[in-house]
ROKERO-607253 format. One line per field, with one value per residue (C-alpha): residue number from 1; residue in three letters; x, y, z. Coordinates in steps of 0.001 Angstrom, whole numbers, plus 524288, in hexadecimal, padded with zeros to 5 digits. Layout:
REM ROKERO-607253
num (NUM, ...)
residu (ALA, ...)
x (X, ...)
y (Y, ...)
z (Z, ...)
This chain:
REM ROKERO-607253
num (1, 2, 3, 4, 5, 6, 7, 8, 9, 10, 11, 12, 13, 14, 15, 16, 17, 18, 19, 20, 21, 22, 23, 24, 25, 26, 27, 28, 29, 30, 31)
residu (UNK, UNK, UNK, UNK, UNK, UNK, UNK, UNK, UNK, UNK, UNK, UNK, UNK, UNK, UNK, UNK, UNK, UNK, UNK, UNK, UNK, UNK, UNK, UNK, UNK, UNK, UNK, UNK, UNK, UNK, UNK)
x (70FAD, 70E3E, 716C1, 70D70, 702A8, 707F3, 70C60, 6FD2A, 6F944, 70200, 6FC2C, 6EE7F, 6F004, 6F876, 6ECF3, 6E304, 6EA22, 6ED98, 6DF21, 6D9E3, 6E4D7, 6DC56, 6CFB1, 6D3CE, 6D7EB, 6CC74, 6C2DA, 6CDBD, 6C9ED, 6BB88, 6B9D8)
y (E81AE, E90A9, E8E4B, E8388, E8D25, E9747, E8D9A, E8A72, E96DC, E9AB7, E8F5D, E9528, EA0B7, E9D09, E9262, E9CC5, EA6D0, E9D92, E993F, EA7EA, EAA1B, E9EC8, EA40A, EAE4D, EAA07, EA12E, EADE1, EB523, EAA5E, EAA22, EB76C)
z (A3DD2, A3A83, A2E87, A297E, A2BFD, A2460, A1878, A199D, A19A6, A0BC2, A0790, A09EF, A02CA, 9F7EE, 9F47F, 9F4B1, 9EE6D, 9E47E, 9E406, 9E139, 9D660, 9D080, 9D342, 9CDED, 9C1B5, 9BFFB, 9C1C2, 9B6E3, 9AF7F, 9B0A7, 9AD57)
């Protein structure tokens, strides 16, 4: 069970870091 928790968890933050990268382009672009 920990191990599923832990896949979940690098799930977690490689969606949101991948999510900001966006943001962060989209703002880039904006400007």
């Amino acid at each position: 069970m920990t191990s599923i928790a832990d896949n979940q968890i690098i799930l977690i933050l490689l969606s949101v870091f991948i999510s900001s990268i966006l943001a962060l382009r989209l703002g880039k672009e904006l400007y």
